[in-house]
N, C-alpha and C positions, 0 to 999 in steps of 0.2 A: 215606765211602762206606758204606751201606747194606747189613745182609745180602743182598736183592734183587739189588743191582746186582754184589755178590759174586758171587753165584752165576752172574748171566748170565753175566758176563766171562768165569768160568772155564770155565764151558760152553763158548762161543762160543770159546775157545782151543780148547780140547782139540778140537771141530769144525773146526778148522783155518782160524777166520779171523785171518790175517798182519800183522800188522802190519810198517812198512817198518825193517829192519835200520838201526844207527844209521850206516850208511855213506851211507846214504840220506836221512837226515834233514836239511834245510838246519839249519846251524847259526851259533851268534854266539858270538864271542869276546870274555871280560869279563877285564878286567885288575885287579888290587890291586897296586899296587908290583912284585913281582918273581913273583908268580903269577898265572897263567891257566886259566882253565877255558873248556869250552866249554858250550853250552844248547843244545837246540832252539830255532830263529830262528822262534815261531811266528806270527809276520805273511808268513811264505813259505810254511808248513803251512795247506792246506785239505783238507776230505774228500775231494774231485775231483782233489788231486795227490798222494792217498797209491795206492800201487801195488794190480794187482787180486789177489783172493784167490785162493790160488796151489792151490787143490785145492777138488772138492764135497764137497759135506757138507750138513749137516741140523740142527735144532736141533728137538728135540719135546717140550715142558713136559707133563706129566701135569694134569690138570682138574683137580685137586684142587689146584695149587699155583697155577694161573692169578690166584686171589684175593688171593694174597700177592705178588704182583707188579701185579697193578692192571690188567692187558696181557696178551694171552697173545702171548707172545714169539717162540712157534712159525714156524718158515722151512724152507725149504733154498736151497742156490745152486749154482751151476756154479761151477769155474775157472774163473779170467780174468774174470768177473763184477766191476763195480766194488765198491768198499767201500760208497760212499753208498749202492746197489741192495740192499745186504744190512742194513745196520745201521739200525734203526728211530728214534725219538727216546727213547720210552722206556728205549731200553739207554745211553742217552748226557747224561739230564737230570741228574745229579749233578752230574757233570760239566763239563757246558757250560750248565746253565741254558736250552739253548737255547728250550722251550717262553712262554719268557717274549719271544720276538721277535713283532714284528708284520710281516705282508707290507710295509707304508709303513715300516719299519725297515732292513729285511732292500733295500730296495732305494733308501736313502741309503747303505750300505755298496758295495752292486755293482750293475751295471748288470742290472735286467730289464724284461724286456718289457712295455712302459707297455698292452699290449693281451692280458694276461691274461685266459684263462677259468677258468671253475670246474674246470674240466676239469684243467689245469695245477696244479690244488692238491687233492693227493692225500685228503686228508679231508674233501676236500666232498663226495665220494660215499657215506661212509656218516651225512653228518648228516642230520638230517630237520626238520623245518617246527618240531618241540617242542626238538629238542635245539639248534638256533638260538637262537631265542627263549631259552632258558637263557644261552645265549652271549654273545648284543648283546641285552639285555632291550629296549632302545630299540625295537626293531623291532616290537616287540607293540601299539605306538601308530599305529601306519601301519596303512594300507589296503593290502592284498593286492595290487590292483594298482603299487602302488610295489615290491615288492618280486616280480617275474618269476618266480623257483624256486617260490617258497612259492606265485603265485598259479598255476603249472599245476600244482602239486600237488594243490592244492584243487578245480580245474576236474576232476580224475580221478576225485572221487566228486562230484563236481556240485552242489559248493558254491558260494555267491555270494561277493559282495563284503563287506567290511565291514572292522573292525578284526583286524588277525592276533591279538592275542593272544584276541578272541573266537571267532572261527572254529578255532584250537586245541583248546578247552576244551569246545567245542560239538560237535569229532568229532576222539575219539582214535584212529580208524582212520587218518585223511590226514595228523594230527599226529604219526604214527610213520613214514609212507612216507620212506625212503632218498632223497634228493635224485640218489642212482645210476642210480633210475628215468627219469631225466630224461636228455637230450642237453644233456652240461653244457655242451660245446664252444658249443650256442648261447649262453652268458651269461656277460655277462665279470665280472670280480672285484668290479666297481662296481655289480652288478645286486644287490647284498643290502649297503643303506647300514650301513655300519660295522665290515664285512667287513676291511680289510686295515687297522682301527686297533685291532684285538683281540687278546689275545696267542693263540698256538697252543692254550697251556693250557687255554683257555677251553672247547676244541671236544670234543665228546664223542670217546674214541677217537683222540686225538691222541698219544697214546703209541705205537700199531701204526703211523702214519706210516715208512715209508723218508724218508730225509732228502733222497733226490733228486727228492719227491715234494713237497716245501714250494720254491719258485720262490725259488733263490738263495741259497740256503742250502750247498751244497755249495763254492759260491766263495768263502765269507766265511771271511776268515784267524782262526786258531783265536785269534790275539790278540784279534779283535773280537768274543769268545764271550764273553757275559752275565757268565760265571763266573771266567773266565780275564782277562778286562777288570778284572774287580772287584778278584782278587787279584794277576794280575801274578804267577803261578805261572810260573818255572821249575824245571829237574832238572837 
């Protein structure tokens, strides 16, 4: 772990986000011969069955360290608030790798909603038509109208048709508009081809993501995290 992630952690404690007492933790029992131990059972642990944070609190990073963490981590929350609603990706990528899922991943693990919008995926609001295109470079070979977000974006400054990655280059004004400007709810996941075969990592600002904010991610057992998959970590 990272001095970054040090830091946030201990922050984020001393804030008073809880984690569940190990009374609470489902556990498994491993046997050698005539000793036992026990582990956290983390295929019964997910974000959405860990209990809510039991007091408010605040977490406020100073602008000068924003850069050394990549994110600005900055929150606050209520009690009784879920965990997933406070805890972003960035404060949890060491650990779980999770940035490296893809929506078409994320939902061979658990069941979601095969009728997703943009809406439903918390970072599509602050990408824009350029930071896309970084994203799924693919999509700079299509015509604007194949691709719906990008092609009302560009209808706002009264652009035409053509190839997006030309229409980007040709006006940095529309190639920075926030896709948040948009009613994402009209456009579903499938309206920006290559959208849910991308990892998270990809998207500009995918670190400030809450995790209840990525569709399905909350359900997925901590055994089926990237990181914890790989190594098969128990305590």
């Amino acid at each position: 772990m990272n001095y970054q992630s040090c830091l946030l952690l201990a922050s984020l404690a001393l804030c008073s986000i809880q984690l569940p007492s190990i009374a609470q933790v489902p556990t498994i029992t491993y046997s050698q011969g005539k000793y036992q131990t026990q582990a956290p059972d983390w295929s019964k642990i997910t974000w959405d069955t860990l209990p809510p944070v039991q007091q408010p609190g605040y977490l406020k990073i100073p602008q000068n360290l924003i850069s050394v963490f990549g994110y600005d981590p900055s929150r606050e929350w209520s009690a009784g608030q879920k965990a997933d609603s406070v805890v972003m990706l960035g404060d949890i990528d060491d650990a779980f790798k999770t940035s490296s899922f893809t929506l078409k991943q994320l939902s061979t693990i658990v069941p979601i909603n095969p009728k997703l919008t943009l809406k439903d995926v918390g970072l599509m609001q602050w990408q824009t038509p350029l930071s896309l295109l970084k994203a799924i470079p693919g999509i700079g070979n299509l015509n604007a109208n194949l691709v719906p977000p990008i092609a009302a974006i560009m209808s706002r400054v009264r652009m035409g048709g053509g190839k997006i990655s030309r229409l980007i280059k040709s006006n940095p004004e529309a190639a920075n508009i926030p896709l948040g400007k948009l009613d994402l709810a009209k456009y579903s996941t499938e309206s920006i081809p290559g959208l849910t075969t991308t990892p998270l990592s990809k998207f500009q600002g995918w670190q400030g993501s809450f995790i209840n904010q990525v569709p399905g991610l909350s359900q997925v057992p901590f055994n089926k995290m990237p990181q914890l998959g790989e190594t098969h970590l128990i305590y």
